[in-house]
N, C-alpha and C positions, 0 to 999 in steps of 0.2 A: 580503579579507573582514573587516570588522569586528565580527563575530557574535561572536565568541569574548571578545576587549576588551569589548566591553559587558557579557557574560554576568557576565564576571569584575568590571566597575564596578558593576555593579546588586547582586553577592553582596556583595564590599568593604563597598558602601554600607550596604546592612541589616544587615549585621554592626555595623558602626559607629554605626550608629541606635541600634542595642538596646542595646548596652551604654551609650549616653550617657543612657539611662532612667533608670539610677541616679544619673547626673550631676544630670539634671534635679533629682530630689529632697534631695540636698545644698544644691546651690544656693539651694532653697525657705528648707529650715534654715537655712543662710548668713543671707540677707537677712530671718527672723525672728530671728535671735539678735540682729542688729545692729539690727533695727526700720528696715529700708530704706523709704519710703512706696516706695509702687508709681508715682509718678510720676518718682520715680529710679532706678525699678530698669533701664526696659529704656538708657537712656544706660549705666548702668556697666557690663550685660550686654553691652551693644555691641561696649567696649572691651574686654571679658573675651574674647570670641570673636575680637577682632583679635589680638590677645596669644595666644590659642590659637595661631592660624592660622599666625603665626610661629615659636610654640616646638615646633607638631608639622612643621611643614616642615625644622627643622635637625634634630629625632630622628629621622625617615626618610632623610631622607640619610644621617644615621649610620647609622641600623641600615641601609639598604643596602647603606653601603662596607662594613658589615662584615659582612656574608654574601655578598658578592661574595665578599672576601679569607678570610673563614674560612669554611666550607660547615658545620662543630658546633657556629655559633652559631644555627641555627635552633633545635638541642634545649633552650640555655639559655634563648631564648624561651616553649617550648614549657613548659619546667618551671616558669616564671614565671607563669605562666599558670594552672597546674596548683597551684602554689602561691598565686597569687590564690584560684583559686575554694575551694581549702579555707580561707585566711582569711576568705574574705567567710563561709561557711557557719554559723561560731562570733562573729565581730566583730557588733558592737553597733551598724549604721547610723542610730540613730533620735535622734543627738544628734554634736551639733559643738562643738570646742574650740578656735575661733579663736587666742584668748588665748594659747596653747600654742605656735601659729605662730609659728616663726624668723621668717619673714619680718616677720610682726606686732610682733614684737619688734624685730628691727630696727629698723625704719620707726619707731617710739618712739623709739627711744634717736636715731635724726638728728633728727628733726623735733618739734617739739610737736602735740599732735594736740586740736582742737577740742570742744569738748564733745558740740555739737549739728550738724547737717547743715547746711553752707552752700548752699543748694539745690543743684546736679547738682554743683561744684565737686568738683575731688580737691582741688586745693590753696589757700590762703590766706593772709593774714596775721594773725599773733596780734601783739599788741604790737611791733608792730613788725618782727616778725620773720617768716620764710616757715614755715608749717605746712603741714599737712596735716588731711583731713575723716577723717570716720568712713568716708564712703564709697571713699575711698582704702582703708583699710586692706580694704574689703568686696570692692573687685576684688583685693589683693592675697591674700586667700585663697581667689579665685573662680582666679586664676592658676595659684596652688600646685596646689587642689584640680586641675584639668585636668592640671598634668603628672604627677600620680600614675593618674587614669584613662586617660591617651594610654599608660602604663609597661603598663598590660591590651590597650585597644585598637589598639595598632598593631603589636605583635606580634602581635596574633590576624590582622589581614590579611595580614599574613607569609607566613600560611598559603594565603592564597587566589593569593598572587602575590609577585613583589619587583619588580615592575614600579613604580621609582617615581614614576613618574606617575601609573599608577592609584589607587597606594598615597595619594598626596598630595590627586587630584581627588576620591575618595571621602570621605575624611576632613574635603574642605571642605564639600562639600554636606551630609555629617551636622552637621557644627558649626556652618553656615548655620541648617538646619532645628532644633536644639538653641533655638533664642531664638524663634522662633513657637512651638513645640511647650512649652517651659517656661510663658509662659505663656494656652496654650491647656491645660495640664495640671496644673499645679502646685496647683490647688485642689481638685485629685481623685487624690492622689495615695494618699489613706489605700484607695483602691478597688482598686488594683493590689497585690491581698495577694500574688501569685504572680511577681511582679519578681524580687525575691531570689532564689529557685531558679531561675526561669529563665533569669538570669544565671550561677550557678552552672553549668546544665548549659549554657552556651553557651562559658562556659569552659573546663569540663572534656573539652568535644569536641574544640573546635578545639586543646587544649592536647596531646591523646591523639592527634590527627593529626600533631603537630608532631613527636611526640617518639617516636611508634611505628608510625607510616601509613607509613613507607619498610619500614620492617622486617618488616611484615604483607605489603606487595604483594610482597618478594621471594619469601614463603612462600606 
């Protein structure tokens, strides 16, 4: 009977939907801070969600082997969690600091970087030599940004499962449906005043299950 598997992929999934809500709206920031035109955005998006797809497939395997092998790293999950949602509570999401980006920094100091967009191009030549575009550096903190929200969202499926399969097919399908939904949303994002909090307590549940839901049912 596969009732039980699905129950558990359709929770995973919405779980993972909501929380990429807030992603969505980064992203937005992202591609106006760097003045993306909208005929480049869904190309770099593309490759932003491929990039995803690889870097949360190697931290689920991780985080699996290692709640296989240790059973008390579910609580460091949970606490993570627990500590996300009270940073997100007080932190400032209504502005981005690319510039600040190690990665962005890097990527500088190897390559020279373009002034202006060479249409969808990451990369180029400057005088001769191999650069890189603006929009390079736009997926490289579209990248960064994903592994700090997969650091929330994939410990919170933790909780629903360590099946990692389910753990991995859920997380594709939200980050599939992440790039229709950015921009079928992102122009209405100032409308979802109750995002924040509801993120917050989507956190603070699943984090409270993690870390005190064994200790309550033996009581």
């Amino acid at each position: 009977d596969g009732k039980p598997a699905a129950v558990t992929f359709f929770t995973g999934y919405v779980i993972e939907l909501s929380l990429s809500m807030d992603n969505i709206f980064v992203i937005a920031l992202i591609f106006g801070y760097f003045g993306v035109p909208r005929i480049y955005q869904h190309r770099t998006l593309f490759w932003g969600i491929v990039g995803a797809l690889v870097m949360r497939g190697a931290m689920i395997y991780a985080g699996t082997a290692l709640i296989d092998r240790f059973d008390w790293v579910i609580y460091v999950f949970g606490a993570l969690l627990l500590f996300t949602a009270g940073k997100m509570a007080f932190a400032d999401s209504g502005h981005v600091e690319p510039e600040r980006n190690p990665l962005v920094r890097l990527a500088r100091r190897m390559y020279p970087v373009t002034r202006d967009f060479e249409g969808e191009k990451f990369f180029t030549r400057l005088d001769g030599k191999r650069a890189i575009t603006p929009l390079f550096l736009v997926l490289l903190v579209i990248e960064s940004t994903d592994v700090l929200f997969a650091i929330d969202s994939i410990p919170a499926i933790f909780a629903i499962t360590t099946d990692p399969f389910i753990v991995f097919t859920s997380n594709v399908f939200a980050i599939i449906c992440l790039r229709s939904m950015f921009f079928a949303l992102a122009g209405m994002m100032d409308r979802f005043r109750y995002l924040k909090i509801s993120l917050i307590i989507i956190l603070t549940y699943v984090g409270l299950k993690m870390t005190v839901g064994h200790y309550l049912k033996e009581h």
